[in-house]
Each structure stands twice: as structure tokens, then as C-alpha cells.
Backbone as XML, in Angstrom:
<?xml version="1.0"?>
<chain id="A" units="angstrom">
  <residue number="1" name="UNK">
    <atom name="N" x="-67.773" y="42.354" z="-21.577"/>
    <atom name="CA" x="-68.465" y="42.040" z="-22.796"/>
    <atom name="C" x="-67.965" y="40.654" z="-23.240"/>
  </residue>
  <residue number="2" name="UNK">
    <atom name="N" x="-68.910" y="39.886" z="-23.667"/>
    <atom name="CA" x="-68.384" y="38.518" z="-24.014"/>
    <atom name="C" x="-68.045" y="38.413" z="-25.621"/>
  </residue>
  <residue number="3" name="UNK">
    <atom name="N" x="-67.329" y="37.134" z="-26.312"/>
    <atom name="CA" x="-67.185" y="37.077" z="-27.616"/>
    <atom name="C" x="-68.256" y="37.533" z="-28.510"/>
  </residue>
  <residue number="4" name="UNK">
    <atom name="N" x="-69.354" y="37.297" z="-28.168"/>
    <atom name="CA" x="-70.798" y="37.358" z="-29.520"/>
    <atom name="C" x="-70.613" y="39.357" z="-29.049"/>
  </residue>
  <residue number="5" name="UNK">
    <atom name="N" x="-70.564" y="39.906" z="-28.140"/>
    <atom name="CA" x="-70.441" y="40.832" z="-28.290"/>
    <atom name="C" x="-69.407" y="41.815" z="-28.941"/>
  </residue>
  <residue number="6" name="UNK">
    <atom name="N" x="-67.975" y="40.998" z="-28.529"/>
    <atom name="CA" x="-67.122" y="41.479" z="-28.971"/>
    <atom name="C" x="-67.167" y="41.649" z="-30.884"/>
  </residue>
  <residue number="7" name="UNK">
    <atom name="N" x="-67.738" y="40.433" z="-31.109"/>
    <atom name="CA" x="-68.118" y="40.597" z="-32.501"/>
    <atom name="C" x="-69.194" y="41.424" z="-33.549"/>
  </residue>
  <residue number="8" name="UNK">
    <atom name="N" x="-70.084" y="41.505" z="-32.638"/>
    <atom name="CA" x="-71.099" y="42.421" z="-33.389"/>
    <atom name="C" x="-70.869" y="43.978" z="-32.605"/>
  </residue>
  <residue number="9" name="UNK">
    <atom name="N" x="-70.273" y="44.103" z="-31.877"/>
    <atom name="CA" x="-69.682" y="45.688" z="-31.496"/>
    <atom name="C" x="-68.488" y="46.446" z="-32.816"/>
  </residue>
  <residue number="10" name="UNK">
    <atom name="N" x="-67.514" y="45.204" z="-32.646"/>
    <atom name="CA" x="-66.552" y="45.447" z="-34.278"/>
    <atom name="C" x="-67.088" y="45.155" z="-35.659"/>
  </residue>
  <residue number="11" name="UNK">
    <atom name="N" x="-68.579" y="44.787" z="-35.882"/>
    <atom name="CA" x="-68.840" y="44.875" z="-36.616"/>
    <atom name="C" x="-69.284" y="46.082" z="-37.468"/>
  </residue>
  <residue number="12" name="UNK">
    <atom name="N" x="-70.505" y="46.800" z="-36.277"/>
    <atom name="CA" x="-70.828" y="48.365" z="-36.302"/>
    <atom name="C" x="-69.658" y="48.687" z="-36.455"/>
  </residue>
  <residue number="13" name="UNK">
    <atom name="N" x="-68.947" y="48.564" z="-35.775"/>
    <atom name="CA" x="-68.003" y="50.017" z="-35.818"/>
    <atom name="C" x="-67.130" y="49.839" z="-36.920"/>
  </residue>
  <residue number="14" name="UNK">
    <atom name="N" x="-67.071" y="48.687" z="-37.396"/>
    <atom name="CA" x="-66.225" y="48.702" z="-38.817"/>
    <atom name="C" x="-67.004" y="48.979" z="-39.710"/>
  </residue>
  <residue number="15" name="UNK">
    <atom name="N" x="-68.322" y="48.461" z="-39.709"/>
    <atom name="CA" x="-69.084" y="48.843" z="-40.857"/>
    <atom name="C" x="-69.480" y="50.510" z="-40.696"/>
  </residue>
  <residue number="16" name="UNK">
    <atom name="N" x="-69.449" y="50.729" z="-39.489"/>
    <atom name="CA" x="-69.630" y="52.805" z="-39.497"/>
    <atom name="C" x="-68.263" y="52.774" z="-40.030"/>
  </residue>
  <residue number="17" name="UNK">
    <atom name="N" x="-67.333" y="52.987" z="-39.945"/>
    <atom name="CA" x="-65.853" y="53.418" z="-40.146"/>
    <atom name="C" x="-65.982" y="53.154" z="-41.369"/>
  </residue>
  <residue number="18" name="UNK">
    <atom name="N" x="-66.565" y="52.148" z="-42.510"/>
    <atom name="CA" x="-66.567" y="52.077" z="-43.721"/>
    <atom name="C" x="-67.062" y="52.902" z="-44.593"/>
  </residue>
  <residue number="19" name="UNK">
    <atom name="N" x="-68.585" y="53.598" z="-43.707"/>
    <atom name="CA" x="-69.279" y="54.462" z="-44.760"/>
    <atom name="C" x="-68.614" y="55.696" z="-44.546"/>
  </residue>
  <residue number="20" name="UNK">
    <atom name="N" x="-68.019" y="56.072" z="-43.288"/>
    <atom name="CA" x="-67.647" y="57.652" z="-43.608"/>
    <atom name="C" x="-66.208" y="57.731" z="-44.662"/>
  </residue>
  <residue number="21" name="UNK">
    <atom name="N" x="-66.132" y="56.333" z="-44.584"/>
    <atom name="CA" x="-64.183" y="56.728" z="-45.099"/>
    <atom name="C" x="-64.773" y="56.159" z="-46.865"/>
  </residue>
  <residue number="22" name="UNK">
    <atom name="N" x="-66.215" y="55.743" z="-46.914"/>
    <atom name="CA" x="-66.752" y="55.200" z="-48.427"/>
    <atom name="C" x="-65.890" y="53.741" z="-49.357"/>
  </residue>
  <residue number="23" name="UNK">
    <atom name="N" x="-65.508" y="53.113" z="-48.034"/>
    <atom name="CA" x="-64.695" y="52.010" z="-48.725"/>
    <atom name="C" x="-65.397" y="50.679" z="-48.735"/>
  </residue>
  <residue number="24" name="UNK">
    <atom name="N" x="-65.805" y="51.006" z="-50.106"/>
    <atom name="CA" x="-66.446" y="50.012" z="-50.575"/>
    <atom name="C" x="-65.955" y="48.262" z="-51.001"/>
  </residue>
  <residue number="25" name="UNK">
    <atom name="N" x="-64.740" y="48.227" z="-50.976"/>
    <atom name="CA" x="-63.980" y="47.283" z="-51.395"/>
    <atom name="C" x="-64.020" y="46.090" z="-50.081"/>
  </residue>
  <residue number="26" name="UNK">
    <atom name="N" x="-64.158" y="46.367" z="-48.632"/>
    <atom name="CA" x="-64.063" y="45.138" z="-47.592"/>
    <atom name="C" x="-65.871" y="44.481" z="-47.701"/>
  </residue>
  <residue number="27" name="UNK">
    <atom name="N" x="-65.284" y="43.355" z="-46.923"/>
    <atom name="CA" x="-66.413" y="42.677" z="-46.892"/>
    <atom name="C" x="-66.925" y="42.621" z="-45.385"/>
  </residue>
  <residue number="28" name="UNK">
    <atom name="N" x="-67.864" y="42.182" z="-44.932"/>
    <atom name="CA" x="-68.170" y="42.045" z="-43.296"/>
    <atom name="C" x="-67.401" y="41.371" z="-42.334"/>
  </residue>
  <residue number="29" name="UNK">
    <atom name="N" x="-66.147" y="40.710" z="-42.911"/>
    <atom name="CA" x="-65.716" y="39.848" z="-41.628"/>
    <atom name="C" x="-64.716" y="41.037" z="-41.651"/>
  </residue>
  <residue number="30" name="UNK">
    <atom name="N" x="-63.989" y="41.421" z="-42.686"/>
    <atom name="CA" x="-63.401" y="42.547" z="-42.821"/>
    <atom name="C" x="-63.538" y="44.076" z="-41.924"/>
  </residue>
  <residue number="31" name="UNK">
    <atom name="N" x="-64.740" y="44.177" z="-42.019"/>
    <atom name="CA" x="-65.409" y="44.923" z="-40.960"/>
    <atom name="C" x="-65.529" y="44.965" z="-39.658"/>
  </residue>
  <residue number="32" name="UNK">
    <atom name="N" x="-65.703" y="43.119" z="-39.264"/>
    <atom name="CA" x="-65.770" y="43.048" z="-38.246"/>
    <atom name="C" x="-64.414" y="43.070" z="-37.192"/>
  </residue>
  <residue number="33" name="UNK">
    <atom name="N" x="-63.033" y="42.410" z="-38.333"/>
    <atom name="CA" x="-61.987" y="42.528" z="-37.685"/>
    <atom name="C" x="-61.634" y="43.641" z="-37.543"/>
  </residue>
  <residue number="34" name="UNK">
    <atom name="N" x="-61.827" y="45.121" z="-38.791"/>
    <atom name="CA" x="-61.351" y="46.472" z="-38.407"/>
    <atom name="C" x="-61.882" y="46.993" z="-36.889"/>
  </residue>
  <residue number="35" name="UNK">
    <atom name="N" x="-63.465" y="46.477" z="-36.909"/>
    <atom name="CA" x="-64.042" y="47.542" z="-35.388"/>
    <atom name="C" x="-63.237" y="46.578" z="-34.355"/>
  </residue>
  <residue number="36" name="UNK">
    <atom name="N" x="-63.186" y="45.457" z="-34.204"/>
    <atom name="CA" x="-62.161" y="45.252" z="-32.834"/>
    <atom name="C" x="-60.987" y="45.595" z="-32.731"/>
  </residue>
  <residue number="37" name="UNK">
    <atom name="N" x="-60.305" y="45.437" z="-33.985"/>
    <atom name="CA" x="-59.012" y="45.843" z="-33.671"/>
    <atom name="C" x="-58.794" y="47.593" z="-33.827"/>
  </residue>
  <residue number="38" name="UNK">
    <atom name="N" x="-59.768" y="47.990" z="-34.313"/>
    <atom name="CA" x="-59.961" y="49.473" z="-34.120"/>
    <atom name="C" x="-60.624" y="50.029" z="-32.394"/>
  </residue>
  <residue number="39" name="UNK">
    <atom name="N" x="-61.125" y="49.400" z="-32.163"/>
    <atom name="CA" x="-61.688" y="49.031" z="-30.666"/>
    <atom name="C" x="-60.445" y="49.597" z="-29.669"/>
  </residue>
  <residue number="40" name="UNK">
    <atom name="N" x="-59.736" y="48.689" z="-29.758"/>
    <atom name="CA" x="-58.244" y="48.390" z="-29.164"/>
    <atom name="C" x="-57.638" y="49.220" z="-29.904"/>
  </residue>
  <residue number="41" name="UNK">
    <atom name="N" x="-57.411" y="49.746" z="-30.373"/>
    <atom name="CA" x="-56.388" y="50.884" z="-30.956"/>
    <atom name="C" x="-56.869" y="52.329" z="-30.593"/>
  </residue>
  <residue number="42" name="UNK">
    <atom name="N" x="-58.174" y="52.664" z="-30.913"/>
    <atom name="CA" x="-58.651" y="53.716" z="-30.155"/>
    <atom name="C" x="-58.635" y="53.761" z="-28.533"/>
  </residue>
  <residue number="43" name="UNK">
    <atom name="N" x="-58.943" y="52.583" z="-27.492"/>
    <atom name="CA" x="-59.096" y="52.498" z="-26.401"/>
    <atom name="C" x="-57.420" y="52.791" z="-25.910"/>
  </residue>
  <residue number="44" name="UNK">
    <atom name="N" x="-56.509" y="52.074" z="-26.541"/>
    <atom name="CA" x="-54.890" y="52.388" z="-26.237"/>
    <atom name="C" x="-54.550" y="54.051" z="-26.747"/>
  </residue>
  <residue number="45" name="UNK">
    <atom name="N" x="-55.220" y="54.790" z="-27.458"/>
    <atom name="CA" x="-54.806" y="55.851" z="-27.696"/>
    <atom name="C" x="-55.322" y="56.590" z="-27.011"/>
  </residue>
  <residue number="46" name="UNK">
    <atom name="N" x="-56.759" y="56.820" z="-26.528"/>
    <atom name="CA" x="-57.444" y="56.968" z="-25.222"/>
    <atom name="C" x="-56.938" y="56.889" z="-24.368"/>
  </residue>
  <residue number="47" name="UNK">
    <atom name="N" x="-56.548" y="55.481" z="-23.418"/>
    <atom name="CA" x="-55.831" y="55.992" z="-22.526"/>
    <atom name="C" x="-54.323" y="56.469" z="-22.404"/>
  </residue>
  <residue number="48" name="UNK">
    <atom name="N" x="-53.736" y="56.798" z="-23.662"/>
    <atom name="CA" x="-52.717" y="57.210" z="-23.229"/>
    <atom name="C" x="-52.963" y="59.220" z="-23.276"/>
  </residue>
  <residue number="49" name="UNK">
    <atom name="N" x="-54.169" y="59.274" z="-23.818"/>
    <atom name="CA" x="-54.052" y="60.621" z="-23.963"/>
    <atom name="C" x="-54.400" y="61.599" z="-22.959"/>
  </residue>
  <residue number="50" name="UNK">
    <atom name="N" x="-55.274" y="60.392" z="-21.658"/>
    <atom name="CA" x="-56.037" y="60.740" z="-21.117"/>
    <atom name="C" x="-55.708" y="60.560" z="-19.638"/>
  </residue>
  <residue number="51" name="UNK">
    <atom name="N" x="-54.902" y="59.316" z="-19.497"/>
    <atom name="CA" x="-54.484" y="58.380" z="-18.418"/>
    <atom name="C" x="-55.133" y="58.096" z="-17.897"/>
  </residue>
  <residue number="52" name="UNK">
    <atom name="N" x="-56.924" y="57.663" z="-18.013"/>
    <atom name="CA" x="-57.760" y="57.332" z="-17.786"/>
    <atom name="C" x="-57.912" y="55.752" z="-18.107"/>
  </residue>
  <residue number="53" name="UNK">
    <atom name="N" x="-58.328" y="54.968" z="-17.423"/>
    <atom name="CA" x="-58.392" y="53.579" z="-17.978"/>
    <atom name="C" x="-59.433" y="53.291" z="-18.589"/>
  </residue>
  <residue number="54" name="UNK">
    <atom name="N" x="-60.018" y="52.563" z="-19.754"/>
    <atom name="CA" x="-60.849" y="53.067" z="-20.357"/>
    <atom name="C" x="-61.942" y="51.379" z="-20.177"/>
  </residue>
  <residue number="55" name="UNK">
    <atom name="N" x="-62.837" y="51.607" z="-20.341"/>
    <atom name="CA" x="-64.085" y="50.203" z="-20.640"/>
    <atom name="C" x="-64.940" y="50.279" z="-21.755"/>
  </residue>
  <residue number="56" name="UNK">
    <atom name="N" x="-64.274" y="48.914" z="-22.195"/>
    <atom name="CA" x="-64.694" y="48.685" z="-23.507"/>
    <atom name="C" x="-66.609" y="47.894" z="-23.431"/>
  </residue>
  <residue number="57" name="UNK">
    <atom name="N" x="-67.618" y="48.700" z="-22.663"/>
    <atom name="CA" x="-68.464" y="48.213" z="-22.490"/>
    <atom name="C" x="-69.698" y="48.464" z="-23.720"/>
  </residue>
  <residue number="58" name="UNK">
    <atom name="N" x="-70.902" y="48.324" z="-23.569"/>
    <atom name="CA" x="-71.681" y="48.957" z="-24.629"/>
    <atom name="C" x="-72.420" y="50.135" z="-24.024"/>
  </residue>
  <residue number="59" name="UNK">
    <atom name="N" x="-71.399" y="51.219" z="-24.190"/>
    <atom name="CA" x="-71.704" y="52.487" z="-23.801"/>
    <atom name="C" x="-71.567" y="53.274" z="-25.578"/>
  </residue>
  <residue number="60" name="UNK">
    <atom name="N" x="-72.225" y="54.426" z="-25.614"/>
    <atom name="CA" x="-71.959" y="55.673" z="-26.665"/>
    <atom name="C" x="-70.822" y="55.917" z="-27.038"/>
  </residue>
  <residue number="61" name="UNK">
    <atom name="N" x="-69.905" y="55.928" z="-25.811"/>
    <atom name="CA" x="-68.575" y="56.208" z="-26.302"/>
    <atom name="C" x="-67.631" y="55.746" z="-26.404"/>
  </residue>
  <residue number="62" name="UNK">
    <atom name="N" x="-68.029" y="54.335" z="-25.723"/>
    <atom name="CA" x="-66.830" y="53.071" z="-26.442"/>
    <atom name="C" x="-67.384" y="52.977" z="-27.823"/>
  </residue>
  <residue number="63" name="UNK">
    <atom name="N" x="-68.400" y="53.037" z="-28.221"/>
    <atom name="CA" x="-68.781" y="52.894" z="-29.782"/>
    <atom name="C" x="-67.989" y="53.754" z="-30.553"/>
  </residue>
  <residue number="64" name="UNK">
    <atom name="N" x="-68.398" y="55.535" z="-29.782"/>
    <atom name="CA" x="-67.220" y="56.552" z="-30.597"/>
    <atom name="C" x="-65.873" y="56.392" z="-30.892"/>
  </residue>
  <residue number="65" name="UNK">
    <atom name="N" x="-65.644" y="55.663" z="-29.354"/>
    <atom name="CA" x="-63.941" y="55.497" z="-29.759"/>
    <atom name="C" x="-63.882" y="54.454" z="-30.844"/>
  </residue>
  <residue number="66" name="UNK">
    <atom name="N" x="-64.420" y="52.915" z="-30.777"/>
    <atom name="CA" x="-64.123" y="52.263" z="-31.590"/>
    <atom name="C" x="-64.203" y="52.816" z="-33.018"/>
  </residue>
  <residue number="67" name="UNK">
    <atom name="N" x="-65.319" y="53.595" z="-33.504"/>
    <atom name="CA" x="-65.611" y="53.948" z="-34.982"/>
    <atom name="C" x="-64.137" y="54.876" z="-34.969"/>
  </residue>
  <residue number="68" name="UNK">
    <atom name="N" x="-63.654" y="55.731" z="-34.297"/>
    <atom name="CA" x="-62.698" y="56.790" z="-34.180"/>
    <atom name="C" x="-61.694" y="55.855" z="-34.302"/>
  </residue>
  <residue number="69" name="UNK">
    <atom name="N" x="-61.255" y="54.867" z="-33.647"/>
    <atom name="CA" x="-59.935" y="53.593" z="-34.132"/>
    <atom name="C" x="-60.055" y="53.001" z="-35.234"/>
  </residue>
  <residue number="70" name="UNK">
    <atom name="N" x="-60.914" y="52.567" z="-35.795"/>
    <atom name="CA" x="-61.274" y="52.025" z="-37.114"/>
    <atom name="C" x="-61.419" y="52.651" z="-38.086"/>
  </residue>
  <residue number="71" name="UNK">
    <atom name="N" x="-61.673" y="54.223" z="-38.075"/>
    <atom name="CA" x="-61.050" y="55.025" z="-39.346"/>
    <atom name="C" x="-59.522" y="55.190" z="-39.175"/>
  </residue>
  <residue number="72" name="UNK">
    <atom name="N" x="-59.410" y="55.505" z="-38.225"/>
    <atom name="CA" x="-57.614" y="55.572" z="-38.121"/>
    <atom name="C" x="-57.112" y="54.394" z="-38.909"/>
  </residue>
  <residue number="73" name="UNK">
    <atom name="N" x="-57.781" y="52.910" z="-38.526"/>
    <atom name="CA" x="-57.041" y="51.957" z="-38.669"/>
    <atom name="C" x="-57.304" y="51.414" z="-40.313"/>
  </residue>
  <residue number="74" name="UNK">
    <atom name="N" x="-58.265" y="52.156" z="-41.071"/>
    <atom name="CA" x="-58.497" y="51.695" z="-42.099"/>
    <atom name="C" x="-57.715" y="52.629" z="-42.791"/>
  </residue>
  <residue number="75" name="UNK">
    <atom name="N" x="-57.690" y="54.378" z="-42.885"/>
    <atom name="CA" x="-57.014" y="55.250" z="-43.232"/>
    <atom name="C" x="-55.180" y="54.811" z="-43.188"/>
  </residue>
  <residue number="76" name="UNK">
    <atom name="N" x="-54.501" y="54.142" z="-42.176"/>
    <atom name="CA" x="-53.481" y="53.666" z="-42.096"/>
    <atom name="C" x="-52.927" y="52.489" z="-43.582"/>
  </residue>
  <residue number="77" name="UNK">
    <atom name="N" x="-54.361" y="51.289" z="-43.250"/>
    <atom name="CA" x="-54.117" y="50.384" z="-44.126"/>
    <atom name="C" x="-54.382" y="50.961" z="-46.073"/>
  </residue>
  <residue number="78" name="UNK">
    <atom name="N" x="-55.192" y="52.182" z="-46.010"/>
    <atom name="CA" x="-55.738" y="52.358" z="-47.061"/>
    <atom name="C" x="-54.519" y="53.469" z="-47.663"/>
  </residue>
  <residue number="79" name="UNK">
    <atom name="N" x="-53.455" y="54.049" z="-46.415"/>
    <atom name="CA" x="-52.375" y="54.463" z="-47.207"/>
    <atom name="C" x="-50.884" y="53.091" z="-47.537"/>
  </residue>
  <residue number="80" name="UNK">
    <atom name="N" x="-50.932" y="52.503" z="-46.146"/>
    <atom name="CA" x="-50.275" y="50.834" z="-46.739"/>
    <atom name="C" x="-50.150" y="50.564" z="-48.001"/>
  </residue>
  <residue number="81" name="UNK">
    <atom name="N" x="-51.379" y="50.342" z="-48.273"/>
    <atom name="CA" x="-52.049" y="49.175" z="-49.726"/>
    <atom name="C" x="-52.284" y="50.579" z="-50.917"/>
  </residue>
  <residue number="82" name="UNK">
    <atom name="N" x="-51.770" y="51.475" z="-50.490"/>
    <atom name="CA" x="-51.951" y="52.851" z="-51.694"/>
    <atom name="C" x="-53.647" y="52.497" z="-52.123"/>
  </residue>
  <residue number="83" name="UNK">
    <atom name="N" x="-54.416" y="52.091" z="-51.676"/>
    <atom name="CA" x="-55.591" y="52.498" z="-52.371"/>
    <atom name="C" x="-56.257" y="53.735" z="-52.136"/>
  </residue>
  <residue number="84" name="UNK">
    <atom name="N" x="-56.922" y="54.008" z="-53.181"/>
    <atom name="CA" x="-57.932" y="55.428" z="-53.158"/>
    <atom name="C" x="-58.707" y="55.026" z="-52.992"/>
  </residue>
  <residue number="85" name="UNK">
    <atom name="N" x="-59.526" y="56.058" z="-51.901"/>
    <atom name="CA" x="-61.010" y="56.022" z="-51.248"/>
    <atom name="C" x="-61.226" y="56.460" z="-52.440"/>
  </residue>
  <residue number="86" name="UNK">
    <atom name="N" x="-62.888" y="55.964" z="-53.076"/>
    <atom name="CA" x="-63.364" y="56.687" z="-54.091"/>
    <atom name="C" x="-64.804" y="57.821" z="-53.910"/>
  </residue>
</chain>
């Protein structure tokens, strides 16, 4: 997957990871950095759970994992920064 992808893949998936967790407070670049680096955090927890090597391609379930890393990774920061989901 190239950069323009890498970017609008972490975008979805940050902006999905936003509505289920209802955090209204980030903005889109915000978004976009949670789904990659949620990307990569789900894909490293993946394969360690799995020992499967994983591809971060535009498949269904690299999407799942990424949205699945990016609530983790917002739920993490959103106990960090003590804010309440509202």
C-alpha cells in the first residue's frame, strides 16, 4: 500500500474508531494519525497472538484490525488525558 493509501486507510479507521468510542473532541488529521498508528498496533498484537504475519493490505480485515487498534489506542489515550467519552 502506498502513502495516499496509507493515509486515507487511517483515516476510516480512525474516524470508525471515533464513532463507536463517540469522541467527539479529535479532528481529522487526528483521526488519521489514530487509524495508522492504530493500524500498527493492532497488526503487532495480531501477530503476536496469532504468529501469523499479518498484511496490512486493503482487505476487510486489515480494516477490522485497524478500527480494533484504534479503539484500543484511543481508549488508552482517553484514560492518559482522563477524559470522558460522553
Amino acid at each position: 500500500m502506498n502513502v495516499l493509501g496509507w493515509i486515507v486507510f487511517g483515516a476510516l479507521a480512525g474516524w470508525v474508531a471515533s464513532l463507536v468510542i463517540r469522541d467527539k473532541h479529535r479532528g481529522c488529521l487526528t483521526n488519521m494519525v489514530t487509524g495508522i498508528l492504530g493500524a500498527l498496533l493492532g497488526g503487532f498484537i495480531y501477530q503476536l497472538t496469532t504468529g501469523k504475519k499479518w498484511d496490512f493490505g486493503w482487505h476487510w480485515s486489515s480494516f477490522g484490525v485497524a478500527v480494533l487498534g484504534s479503539l484500543l489506542l484511543l481508549l488508552i489515550i482517553n484514560l492518559v488525558t482522563r477524559r470522558r467519552v460522553e
